[in-house]
PDB file with SEQRES, HELIX, SHEET and CRYST1 records, atoms N, CA, C and O in Angstrom:
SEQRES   1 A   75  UNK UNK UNK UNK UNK UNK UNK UNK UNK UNK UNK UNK UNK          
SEQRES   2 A   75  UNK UNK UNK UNK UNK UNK UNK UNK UNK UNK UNK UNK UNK          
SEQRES   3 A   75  UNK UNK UNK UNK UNK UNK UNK UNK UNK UNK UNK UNK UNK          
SEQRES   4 A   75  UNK UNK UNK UNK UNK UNK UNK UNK UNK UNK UNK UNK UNK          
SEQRES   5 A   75  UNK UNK UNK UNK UNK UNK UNK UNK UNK UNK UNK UNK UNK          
SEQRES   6 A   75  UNK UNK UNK UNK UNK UNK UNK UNK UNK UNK                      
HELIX    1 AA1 UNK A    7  UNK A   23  1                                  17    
HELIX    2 AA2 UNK A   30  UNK A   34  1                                   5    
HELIX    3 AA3 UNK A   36  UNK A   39  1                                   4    
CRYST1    1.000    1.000    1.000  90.00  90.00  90.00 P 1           1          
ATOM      1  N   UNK A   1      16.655  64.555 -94.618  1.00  0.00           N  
ATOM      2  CA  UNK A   1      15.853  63.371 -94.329  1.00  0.00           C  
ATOM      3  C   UNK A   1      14.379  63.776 -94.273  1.00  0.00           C  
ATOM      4  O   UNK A   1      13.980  64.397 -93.288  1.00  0.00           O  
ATOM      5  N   UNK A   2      13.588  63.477 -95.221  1.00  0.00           N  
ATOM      6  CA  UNK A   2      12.434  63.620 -95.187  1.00  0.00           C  
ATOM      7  C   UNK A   2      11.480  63.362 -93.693  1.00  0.00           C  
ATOM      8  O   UNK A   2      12.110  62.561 -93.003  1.00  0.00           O  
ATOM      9  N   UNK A   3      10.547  63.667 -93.194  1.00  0.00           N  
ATOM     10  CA  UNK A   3       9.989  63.242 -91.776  1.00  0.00           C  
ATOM     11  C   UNK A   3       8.251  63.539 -92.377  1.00  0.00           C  
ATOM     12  O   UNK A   3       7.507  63.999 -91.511  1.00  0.00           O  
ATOM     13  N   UNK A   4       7.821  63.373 -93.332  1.00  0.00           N  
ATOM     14  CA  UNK A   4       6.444  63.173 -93.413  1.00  0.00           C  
ATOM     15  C   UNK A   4       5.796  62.729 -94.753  1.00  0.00           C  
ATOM     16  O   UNK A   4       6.024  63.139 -95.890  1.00  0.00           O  
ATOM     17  N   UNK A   5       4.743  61.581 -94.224  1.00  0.00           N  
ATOM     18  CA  UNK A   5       4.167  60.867 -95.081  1.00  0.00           C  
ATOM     19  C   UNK A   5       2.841  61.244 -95.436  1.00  0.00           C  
ATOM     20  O   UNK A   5       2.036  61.830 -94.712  1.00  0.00           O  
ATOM     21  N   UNK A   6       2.658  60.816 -96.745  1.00  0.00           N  
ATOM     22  CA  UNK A   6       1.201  61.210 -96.949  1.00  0.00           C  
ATOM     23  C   UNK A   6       0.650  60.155 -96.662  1.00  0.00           C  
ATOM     24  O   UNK A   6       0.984  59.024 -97.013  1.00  0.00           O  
ATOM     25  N   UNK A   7      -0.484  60.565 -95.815  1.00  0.00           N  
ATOM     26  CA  UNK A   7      -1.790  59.407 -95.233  1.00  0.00           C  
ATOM     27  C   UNK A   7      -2.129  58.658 -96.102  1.00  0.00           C  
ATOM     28  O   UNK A   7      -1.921  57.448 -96.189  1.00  0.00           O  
ATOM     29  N   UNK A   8      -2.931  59.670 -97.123  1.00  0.00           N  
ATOM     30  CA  UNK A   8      -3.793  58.959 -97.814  1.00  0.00           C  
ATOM     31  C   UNK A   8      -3.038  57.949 -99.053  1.00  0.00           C  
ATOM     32  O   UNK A   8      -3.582  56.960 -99.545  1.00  0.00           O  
ATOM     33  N   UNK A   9      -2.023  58.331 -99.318  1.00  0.00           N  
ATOM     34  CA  UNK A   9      -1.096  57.472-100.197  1.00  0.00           C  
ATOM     35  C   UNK A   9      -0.599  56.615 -99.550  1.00  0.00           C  
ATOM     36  O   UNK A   9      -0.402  55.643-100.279  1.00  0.00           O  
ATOM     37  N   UNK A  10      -0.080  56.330 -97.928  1.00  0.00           N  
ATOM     38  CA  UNK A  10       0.459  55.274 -97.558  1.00  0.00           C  
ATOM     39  C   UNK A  10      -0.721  54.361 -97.380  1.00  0.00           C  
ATOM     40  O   UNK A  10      -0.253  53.224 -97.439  1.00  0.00           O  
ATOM     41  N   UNK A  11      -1.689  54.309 -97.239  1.00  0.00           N  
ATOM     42  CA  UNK A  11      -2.786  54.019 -96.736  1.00  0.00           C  
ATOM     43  C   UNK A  11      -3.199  53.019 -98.212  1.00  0.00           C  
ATOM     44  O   UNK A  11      -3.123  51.792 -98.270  1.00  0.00           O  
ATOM     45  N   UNK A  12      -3.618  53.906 -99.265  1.00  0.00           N  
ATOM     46  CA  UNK A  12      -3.694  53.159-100.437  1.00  0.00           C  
ATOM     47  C   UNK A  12      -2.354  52.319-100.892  1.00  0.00           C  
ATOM     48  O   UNK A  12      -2.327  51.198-101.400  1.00  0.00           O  
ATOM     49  N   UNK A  13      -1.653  52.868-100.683  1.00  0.00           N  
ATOM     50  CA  UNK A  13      -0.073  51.799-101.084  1.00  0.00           C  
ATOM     51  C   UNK A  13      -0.351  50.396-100.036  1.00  0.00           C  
ATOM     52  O   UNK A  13      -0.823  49.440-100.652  1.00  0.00           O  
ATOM     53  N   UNK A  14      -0.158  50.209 -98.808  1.00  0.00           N  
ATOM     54  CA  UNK A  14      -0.348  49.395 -97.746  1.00  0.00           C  
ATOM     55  C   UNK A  14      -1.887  48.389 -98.355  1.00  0.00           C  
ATOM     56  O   UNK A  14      -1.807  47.160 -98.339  1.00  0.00           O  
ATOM     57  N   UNK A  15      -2.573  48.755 -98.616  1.00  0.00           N  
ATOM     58  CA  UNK A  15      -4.067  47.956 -98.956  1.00  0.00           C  
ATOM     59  C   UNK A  15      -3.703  47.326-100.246  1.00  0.00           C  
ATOM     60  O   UNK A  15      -4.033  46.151-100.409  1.00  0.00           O  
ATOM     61  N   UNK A  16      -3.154  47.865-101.054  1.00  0.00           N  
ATOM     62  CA  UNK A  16      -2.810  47.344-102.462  1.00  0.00           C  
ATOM     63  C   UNK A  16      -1.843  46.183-102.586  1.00  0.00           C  
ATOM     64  O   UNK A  16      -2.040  45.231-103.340  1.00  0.00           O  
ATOM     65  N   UNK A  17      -0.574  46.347-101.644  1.00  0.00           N  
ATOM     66  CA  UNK A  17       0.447  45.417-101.545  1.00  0.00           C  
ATOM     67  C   UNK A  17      -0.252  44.682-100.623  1.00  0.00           C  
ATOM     68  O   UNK A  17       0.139  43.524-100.775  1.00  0.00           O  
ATOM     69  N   UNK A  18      -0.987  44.715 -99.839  1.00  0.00           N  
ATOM     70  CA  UNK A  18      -1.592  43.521 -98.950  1.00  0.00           C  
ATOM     71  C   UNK A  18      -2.215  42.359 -99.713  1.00  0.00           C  
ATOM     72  O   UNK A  18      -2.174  41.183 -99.349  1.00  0.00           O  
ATOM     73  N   UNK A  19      -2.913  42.923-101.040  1.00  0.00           N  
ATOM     74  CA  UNK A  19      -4.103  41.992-101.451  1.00  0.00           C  
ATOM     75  C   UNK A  19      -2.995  41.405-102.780  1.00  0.00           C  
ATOM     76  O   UNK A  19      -3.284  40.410-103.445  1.00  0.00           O  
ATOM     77  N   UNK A  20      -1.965  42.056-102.960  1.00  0.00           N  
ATOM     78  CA  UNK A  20      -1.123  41.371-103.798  1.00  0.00           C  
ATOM     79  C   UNK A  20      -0.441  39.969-103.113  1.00  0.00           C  
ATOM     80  O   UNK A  20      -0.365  38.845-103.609  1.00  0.00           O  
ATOM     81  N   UNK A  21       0.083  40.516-101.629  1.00  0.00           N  
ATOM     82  CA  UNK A  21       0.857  39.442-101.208  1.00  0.00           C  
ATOM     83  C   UNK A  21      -0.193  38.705-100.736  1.00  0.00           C  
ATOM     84  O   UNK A  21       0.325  37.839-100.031  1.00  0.00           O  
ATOM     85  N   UNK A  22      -1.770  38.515-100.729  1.00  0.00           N  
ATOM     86  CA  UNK A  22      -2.505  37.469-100.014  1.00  0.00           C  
ATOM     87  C   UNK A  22      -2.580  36.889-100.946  1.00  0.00           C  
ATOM     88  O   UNK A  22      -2.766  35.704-100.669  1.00  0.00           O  
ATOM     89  N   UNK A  23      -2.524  37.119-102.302  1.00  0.00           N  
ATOM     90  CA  UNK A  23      -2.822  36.140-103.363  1.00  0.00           C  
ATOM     91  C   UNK A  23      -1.704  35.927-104.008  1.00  0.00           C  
ATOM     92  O   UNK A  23      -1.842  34.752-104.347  1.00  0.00           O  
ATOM     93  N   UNK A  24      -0.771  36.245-104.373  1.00  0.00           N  
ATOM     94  CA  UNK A  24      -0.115  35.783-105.552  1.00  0.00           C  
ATOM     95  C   UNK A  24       1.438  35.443-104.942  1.00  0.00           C  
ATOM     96  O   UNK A  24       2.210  35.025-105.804  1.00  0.00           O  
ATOM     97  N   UNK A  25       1.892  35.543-103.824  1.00  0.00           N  
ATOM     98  CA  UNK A  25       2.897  35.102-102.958  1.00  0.00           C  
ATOM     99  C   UNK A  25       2.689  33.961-102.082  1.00  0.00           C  
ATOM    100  O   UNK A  25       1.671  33.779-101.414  1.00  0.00           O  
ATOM    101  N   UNK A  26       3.961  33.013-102.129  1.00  0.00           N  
ATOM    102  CA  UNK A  26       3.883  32.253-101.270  1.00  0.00           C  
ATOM    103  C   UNK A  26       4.269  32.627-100.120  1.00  0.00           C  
ATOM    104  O   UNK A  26       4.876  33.697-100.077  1.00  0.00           O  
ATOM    105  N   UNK A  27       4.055  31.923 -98.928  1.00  0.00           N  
ATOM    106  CA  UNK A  27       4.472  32.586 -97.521  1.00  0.00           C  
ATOM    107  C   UNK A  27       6.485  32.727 -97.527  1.00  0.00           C  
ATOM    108  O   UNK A  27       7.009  33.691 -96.970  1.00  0.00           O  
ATOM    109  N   UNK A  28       7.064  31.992 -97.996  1.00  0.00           N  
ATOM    110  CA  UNK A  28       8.565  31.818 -98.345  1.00  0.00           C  
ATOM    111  C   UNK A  28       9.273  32.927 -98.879  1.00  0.00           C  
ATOM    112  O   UNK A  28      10.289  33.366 -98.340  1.00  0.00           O  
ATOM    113  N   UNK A  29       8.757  33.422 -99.967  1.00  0.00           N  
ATOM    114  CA  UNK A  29       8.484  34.695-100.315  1.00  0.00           C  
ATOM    115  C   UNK A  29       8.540  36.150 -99.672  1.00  0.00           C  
ATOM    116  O   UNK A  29       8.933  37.260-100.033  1.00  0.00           O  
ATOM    117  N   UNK A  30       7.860  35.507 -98.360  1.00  0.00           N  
ATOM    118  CA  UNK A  30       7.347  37.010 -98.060  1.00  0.00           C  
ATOM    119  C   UNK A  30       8.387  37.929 -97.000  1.00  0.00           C  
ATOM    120  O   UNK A  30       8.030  39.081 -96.751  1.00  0.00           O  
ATOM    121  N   UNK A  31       9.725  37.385 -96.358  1.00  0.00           N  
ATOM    122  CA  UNK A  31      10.908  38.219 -96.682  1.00  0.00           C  
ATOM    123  C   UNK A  31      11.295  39.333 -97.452  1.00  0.00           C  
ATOM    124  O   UNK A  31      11.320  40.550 -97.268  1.00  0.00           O  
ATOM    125  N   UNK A  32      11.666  38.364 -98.606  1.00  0.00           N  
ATOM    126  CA  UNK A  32      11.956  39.128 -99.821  1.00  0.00           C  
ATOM    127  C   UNK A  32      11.406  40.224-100.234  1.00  0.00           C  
ATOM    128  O   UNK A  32      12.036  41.212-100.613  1.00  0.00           O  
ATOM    129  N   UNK A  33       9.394  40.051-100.155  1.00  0.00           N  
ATOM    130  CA  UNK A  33       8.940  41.218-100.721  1.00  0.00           C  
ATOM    131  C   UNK A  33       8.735  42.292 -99.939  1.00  0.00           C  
ATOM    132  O   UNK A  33       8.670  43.422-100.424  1.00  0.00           O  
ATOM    133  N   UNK A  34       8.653  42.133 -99.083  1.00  0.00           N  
ATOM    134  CA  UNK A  34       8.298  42.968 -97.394  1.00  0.00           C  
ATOM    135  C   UNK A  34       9.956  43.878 -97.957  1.00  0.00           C  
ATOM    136  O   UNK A  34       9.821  45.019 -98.400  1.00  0.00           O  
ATOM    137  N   UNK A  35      11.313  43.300 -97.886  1.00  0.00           N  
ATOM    138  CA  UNK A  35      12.714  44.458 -98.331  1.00  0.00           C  
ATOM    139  C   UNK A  35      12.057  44.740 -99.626  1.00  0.00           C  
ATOM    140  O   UNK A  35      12.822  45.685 -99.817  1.00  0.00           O  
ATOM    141  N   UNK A  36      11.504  44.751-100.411  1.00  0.00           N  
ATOM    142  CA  UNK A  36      11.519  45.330-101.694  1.00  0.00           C  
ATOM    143  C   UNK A  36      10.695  46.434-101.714  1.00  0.00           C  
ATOM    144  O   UNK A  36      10.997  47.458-102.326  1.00  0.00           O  
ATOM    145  N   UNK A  37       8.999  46.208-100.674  1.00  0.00           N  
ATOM    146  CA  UNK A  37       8.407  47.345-100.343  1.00  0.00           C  
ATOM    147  C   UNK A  37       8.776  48.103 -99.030  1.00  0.00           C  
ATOM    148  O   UNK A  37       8.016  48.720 -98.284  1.00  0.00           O  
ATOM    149  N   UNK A  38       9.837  47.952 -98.945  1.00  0.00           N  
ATOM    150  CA  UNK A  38      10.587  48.894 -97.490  1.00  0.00           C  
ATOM    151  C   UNK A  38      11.092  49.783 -99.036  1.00  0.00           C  
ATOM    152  O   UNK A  38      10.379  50.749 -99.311  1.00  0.00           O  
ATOM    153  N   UNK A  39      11.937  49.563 -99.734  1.00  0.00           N  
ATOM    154  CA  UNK A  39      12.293  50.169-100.649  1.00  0.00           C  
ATOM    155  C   UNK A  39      11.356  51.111-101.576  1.00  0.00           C  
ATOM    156  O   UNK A  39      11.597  52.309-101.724  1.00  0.00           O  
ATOM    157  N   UNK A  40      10.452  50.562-102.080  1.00  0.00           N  
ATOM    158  CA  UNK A  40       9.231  51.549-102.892  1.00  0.00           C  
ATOM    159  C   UNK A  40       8.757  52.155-101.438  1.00  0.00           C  
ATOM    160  O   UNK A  40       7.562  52.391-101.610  1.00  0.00           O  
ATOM    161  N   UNK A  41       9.106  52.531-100.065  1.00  0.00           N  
ATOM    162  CA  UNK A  41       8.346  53.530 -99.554  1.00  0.00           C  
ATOM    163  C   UNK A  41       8.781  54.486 -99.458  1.00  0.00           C  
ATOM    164  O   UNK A  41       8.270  55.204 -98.599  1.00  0.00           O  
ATOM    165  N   UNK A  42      10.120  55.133-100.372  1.00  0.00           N  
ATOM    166  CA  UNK A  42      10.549  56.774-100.617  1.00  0.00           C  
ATOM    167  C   UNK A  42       9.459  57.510-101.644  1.00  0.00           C  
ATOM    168  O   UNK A  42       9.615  58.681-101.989  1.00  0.00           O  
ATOM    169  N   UNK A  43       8.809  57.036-101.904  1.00  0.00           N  
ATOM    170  CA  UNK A  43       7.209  57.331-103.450  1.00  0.00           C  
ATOM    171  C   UNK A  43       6.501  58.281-101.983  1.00  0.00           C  
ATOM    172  O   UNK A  43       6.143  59.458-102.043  1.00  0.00           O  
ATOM    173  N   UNK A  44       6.452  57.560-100.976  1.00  0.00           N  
ATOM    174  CA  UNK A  44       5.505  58.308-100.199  1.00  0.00           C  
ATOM    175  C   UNK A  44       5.682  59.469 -99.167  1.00  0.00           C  
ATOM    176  O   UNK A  44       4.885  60.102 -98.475  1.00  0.00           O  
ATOM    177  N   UNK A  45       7.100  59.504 -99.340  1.00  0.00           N  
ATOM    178  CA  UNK A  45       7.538  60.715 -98.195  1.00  0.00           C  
ATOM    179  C   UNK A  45       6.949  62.229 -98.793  1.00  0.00           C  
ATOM    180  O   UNK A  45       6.705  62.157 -99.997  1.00  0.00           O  
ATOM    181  N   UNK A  46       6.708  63.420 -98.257  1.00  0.00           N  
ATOM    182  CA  UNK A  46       6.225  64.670 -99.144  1.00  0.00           C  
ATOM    183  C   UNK A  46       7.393  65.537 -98.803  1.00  0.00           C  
ATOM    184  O   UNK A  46       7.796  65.787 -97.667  1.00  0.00           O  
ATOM    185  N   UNK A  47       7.747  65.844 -99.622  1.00  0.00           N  
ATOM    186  CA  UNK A  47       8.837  66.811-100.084  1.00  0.00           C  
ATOM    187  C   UNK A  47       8.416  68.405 -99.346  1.00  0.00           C  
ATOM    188  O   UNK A  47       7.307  68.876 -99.092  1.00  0.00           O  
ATOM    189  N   UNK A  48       9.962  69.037 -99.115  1.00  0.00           N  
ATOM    190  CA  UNK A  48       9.051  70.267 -98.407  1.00  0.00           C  
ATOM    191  C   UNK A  48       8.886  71.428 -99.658  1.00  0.00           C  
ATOM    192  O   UNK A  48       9.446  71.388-100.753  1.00  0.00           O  
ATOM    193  N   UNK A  49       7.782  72.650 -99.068  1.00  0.00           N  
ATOM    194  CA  UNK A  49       7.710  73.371-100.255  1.00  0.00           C  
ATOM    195  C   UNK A  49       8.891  74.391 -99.703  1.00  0.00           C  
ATOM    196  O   UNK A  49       9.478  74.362 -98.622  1.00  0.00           O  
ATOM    197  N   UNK A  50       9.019  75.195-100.685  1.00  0.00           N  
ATOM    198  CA  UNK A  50      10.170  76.247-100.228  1.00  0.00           C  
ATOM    199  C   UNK A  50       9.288  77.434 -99.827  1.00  0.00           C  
ATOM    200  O   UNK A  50       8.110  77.468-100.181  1.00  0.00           O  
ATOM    201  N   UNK A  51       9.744  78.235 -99.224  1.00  0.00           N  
ATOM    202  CA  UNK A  51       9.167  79.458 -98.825  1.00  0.00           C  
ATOM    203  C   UNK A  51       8.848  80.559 -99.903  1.00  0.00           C  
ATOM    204  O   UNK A  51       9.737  80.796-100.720  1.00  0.00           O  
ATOM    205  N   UNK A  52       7.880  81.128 -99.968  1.00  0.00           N  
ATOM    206  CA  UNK A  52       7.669  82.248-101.351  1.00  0.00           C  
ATOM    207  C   UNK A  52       8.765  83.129-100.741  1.00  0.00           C  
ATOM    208  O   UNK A  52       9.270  83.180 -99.620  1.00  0.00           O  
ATOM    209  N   UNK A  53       8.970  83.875-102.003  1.00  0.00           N  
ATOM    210  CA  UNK A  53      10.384  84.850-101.825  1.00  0.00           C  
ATOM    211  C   UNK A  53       9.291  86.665-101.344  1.00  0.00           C  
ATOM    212  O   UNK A  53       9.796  87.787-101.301  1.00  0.00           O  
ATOM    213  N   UNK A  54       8.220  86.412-101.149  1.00  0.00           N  
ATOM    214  CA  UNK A  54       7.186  87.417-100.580  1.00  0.00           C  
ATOM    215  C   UNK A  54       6.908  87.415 -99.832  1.00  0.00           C  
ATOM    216  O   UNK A  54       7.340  86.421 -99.248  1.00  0.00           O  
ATOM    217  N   UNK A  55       5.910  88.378 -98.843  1.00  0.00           N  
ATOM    218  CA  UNK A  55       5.251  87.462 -97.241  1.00  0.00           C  
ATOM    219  C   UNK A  55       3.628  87.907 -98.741  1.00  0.00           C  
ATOM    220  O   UNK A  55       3.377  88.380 -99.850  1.00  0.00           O  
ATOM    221  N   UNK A  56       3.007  87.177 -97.360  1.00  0.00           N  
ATOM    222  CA  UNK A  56       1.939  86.798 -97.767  1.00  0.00           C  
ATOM    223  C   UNK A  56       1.020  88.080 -97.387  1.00  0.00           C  
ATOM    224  O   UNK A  56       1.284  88.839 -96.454  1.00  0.00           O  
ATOM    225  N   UNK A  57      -0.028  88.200 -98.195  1.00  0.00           N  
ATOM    226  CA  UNK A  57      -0.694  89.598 -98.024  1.00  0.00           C  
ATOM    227  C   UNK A  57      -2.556  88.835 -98.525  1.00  0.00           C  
ATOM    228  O   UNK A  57      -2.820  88.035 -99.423  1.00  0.00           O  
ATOM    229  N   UNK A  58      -3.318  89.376 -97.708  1.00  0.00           N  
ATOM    230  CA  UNK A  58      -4.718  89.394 -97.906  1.00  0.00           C  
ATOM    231  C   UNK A  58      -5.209  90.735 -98.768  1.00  0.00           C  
ATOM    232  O   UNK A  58      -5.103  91.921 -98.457  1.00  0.00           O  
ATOM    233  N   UNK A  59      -5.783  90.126 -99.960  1.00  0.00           N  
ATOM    234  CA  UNK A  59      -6.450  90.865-100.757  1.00  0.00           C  
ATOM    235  C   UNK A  59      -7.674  91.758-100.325  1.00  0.00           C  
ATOM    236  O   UNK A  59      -8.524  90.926-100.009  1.00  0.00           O  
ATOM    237  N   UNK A  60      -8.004  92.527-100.215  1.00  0.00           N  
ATOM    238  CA  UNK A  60      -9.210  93.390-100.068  1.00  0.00           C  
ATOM    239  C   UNK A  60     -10.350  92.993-101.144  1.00  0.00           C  
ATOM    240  O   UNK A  60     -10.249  93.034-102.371  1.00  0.00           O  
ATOM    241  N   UNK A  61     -11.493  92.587-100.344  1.00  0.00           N  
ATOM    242  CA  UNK A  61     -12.431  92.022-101.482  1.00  0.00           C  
ATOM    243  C   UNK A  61     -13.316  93.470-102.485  1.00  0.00           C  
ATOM    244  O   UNK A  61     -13.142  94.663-102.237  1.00  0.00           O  
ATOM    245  N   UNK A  62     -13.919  93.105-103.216  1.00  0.00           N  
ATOM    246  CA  UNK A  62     -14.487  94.637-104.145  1.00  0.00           C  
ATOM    247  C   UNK A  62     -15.891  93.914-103.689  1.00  0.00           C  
ATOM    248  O   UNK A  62     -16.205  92.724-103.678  1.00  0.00           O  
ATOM    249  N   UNK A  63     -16.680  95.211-103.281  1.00  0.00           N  
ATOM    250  CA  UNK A  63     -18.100  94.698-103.012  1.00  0.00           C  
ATOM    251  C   UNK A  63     -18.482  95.889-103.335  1.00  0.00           C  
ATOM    252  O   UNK A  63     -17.864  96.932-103.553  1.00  0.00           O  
ATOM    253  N   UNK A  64     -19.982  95.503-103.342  1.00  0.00           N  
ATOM    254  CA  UNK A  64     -20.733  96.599-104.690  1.00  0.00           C  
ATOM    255  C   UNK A  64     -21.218  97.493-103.942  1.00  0.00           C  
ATOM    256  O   UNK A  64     -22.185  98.021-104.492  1.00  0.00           O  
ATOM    257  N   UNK A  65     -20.984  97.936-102.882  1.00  0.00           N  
ATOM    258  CA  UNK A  65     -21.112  98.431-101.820  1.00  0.00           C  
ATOM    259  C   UNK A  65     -20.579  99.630-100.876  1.00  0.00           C  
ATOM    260  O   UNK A  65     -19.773  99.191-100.056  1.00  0.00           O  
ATOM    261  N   UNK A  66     -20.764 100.777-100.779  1.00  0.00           N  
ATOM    262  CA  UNK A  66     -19.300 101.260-100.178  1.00  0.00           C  
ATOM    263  C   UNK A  66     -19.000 101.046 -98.691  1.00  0.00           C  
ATOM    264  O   UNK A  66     -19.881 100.988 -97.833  1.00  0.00           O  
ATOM    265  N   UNK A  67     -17.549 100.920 -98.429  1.00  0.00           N  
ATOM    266  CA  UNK A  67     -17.715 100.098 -96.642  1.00  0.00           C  
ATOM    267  C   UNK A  67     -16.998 101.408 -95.952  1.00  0.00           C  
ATOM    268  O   UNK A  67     -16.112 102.075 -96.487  1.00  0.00           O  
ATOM    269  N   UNK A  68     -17.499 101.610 -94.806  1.00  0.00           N  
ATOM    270  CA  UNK A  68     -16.931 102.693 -94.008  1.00  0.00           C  
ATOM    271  C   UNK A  68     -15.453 102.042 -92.941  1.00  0.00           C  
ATOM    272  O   UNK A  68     -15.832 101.092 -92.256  1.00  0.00           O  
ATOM    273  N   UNK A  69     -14.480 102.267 -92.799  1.00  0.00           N  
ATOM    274  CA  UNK A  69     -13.607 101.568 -92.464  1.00  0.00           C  
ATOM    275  C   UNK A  69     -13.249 101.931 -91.334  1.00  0.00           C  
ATOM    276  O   UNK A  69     -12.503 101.251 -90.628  1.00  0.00           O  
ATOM    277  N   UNK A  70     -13.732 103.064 -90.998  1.00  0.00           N  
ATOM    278  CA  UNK A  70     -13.767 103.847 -89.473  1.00  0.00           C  
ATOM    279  C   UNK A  70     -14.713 103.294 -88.561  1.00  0.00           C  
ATOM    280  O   UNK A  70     -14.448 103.215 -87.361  1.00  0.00           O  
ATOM    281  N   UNK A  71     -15.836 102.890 -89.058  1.00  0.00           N  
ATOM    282  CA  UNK A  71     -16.694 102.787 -88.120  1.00  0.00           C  
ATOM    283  C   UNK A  71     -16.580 102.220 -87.115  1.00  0.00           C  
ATOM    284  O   UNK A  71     -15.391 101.909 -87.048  1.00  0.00           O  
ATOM    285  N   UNK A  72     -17.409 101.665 -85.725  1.00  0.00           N  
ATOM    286  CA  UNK A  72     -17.257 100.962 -84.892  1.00  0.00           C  
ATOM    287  C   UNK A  72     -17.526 100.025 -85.265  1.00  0.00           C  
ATOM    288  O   UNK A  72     -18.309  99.971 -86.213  1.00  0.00           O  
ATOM    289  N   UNK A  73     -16.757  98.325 -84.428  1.00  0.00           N  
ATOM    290  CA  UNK A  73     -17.138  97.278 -84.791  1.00  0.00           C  
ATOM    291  C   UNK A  73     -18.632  96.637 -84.214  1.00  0.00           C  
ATOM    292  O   UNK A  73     -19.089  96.983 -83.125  1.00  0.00           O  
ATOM    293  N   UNK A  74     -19.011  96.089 -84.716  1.00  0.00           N  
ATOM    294  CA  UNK A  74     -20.498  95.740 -84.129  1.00  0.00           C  
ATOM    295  C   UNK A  74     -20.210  94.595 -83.149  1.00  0.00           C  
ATOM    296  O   UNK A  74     -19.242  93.834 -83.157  1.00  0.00           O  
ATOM    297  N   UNK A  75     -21.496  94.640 -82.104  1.00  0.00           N  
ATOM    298  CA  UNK A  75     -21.477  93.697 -80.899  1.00  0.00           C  
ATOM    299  C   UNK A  75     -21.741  92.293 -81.167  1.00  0.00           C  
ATOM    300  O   UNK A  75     -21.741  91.478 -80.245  1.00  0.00           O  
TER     301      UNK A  75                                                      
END                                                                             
């Protein structure tokens, strides 16, 4: 069971079907379409990612520089 929505897509979905049903639906109607967009709201759930099959590691940057790695840290 999915448990998270994207903001910014429910957000634009919700504003879009609003200005549809203020204009082009009658109030009689609006049952019907309200179950139909309960239905188009699986578009907005986010899927989980899977875990990399690695752990994660920080690269050492190259600087033009040579760095002493012993030294003390500064105050």
């Amino acid at each position: 069971m999915p448990n998270e929505i994207s903001f910014k897509y429910a957000c634009q979905f919700i504003a879009s079907q609003l200005k549809v049903m203020s204009k082009a639906i009658s109030p009689g109607n609006t049952p019907k379409r309200l179950k139909s967009l309960r239905g188009d709201l699986s578009v907005l759930f986010i899927d989980k990612r899977p875990k990399p099959n690695r752990p994660r590691a920080v690269k050492i940057s190259k600087t033009r520089y040579p760095i002493n790695r012993k030294a003390a840290p500064l105050k």
